[in-house]
N, C-alpha and C positions, 0 to 999 in steps of 0.2 A: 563578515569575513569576505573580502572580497580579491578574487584572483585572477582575474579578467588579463592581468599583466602573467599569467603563469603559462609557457607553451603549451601546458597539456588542456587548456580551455583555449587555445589561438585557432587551432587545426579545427574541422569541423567534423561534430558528430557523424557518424551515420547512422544510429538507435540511439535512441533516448525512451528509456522503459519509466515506465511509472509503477507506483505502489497508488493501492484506492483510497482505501478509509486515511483520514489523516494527510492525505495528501493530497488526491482531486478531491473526494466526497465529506461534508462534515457528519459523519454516523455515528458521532459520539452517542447521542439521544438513547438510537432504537439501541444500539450496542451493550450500552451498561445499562439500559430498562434490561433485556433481554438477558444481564446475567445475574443483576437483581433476583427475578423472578424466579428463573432457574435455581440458582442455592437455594430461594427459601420453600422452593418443592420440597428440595432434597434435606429439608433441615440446617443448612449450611447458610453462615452467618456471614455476607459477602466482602471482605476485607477495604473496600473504599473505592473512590473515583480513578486517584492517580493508581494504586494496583488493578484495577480495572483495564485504565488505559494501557497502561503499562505490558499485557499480554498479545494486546491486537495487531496483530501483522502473523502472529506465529498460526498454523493450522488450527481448526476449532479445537479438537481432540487434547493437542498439547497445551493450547491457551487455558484451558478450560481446570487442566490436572495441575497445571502451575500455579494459576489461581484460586485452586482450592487446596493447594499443599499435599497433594496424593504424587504417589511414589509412579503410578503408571494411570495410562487413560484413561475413564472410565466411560464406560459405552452408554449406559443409563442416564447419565448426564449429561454429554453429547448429543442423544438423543432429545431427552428434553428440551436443549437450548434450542435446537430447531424448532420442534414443534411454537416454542414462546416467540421465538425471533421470525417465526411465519406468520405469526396471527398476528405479532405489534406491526409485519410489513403489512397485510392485508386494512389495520387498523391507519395504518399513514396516510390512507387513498381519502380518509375522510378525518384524521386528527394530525395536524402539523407539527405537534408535540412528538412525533415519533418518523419527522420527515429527513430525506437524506439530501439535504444541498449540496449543491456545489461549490467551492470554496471563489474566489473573488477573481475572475482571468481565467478564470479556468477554461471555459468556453473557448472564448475566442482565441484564447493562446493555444491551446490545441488545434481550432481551424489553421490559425497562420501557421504551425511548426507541420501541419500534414502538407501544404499546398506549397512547399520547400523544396527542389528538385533532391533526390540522394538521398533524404533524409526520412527514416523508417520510424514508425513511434511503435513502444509495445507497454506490454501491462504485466505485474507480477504481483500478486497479490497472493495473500494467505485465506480468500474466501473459495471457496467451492468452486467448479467450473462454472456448475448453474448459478450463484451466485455472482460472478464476474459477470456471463452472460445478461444476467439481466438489469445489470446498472449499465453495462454496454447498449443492449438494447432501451431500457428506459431514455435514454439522454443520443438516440441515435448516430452511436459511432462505431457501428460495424463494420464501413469502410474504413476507418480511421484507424487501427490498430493492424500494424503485420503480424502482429504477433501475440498472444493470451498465456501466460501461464500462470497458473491456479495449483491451488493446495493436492488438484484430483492429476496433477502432471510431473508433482517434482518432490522430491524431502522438503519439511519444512522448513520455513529461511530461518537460521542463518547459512544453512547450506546453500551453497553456489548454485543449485541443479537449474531452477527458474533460467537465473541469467544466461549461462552456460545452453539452458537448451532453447532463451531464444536467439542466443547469438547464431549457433547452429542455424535456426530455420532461416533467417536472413542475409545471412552471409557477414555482420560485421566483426570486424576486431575489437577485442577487448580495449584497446587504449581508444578508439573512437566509437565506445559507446559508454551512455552515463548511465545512471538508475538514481534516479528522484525518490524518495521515500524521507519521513515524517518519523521513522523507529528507528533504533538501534540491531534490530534485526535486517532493516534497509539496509543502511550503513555496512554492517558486519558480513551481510550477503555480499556488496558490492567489492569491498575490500578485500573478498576470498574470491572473489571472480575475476581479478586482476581489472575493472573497469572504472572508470570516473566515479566516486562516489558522492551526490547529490542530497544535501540537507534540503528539507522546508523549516520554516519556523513560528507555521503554523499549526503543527501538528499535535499530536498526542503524546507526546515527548520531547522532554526540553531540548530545546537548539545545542545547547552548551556542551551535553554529554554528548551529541551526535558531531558535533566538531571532535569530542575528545577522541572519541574511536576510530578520526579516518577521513569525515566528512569532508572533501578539498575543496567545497563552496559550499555556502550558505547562501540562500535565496532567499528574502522578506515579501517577495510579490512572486504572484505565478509568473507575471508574467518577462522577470527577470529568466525566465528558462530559456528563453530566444537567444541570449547570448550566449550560451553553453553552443551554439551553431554559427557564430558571428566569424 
């Protein structure tokens, strides 16, 4: 899907926020290891890969009670997924079976979209502050981001609050800034925050349904994001 001819992709950004898992980082692996594990603490039989993928972008709390079919959070089991999802991280430093790549451009298209005059990059994701923080700090882009927001800053997406609160810190308008994301919660955030709403179609959810809900471009390469500023 390509809209390059559409004015609202002519004008140039000034944000371009990203989502992590499924969209910079590949953390399929540690992600459904880590919910594996968890149900079968809890006696809970874990519904499959695509329902798996299928919750991650939302807070852990809510991902977790949707994927288990429970009416509200449970704190027992939230708790546990940590504890499992810290030791398979601590486990990664020496088994690559449980490692968090980076998806293909991703690097260097975010060096070139920071070293852009005007143009602000930010991050909105459904992991934890300290979570964000420390795939920002592992892959050193603490300069790189004006902007962080995390599950411990905002309701969880599809609620607008992420976007909304990082347009606030940088000062841009909703029609010149995008949100990159790989879910339907990306999408469904973007489209309630009035901003450019940004497919990948690498993600953790198919391309097809994220066009259905909104999506007004589709990227096959990361490094197709450079024209969202062209």
């Amino acid at each position: 899907m390509d809209r390059r001819g559409d004015p609202r992709y002519s004008a140039a950004m000034d944000l371009i926020i990203f989502d992590l898992d499924g969209t910079l980082i590949n953390s399929e692996a540690i992600l459904l290891g880590a919910q594996v594990e968890t149900f079968a603490r809890h006696g809970l039989v874990h519904p499959g890969r695509e329902a798996g993928l299928g919750v991650v972008g939302l807070t852990l709390n809510i991902a977790l009670m949707r994927l288990a079919g429970l009416a509200e959070p449970d704190e027992a089991l939230t708790d546990t997924y940590r504890e499992v999802f810290g030791a398979m991280r601590r486990r990664a430093e020496t088994d690559a079976s449980f490692d968090e790549p980076l998806f293909p451009g991703v690097s260097e298209t975010l060096a070139t979209l920071a070293a852009r005059p005007g143009l602000k990059l930010g991050v909105a994701t459904g992991k934890s502050r300290r979570g964000a923080e420390y795939i920002i700090e592992r892959h050193g882009w603490q300069d790189l981001f004006a902007t962080v927001q995390s599950a411990d800053d905002a309701p969880s997406k599809p609620h607008p609050g992420m976007i909304l609160r990082a347009m606030a810190e940088t000062g841009a308008a909703p029609e010149r800034t995008a949100m990159v994301g790989d879910s339907s919660f990306d999408i469904e955030m973007a489209v309630a925050a009035g901003v450019v709403p940004v497919a990948v179609s690498w993600g953790f959810q198919p391309a097809a349904s994220l066009v259905a809900l909104g999506a007004r471009h589709l990227i096959t390469r990361f490094d197709e994001v450079a024209q969202l500023t062209a």
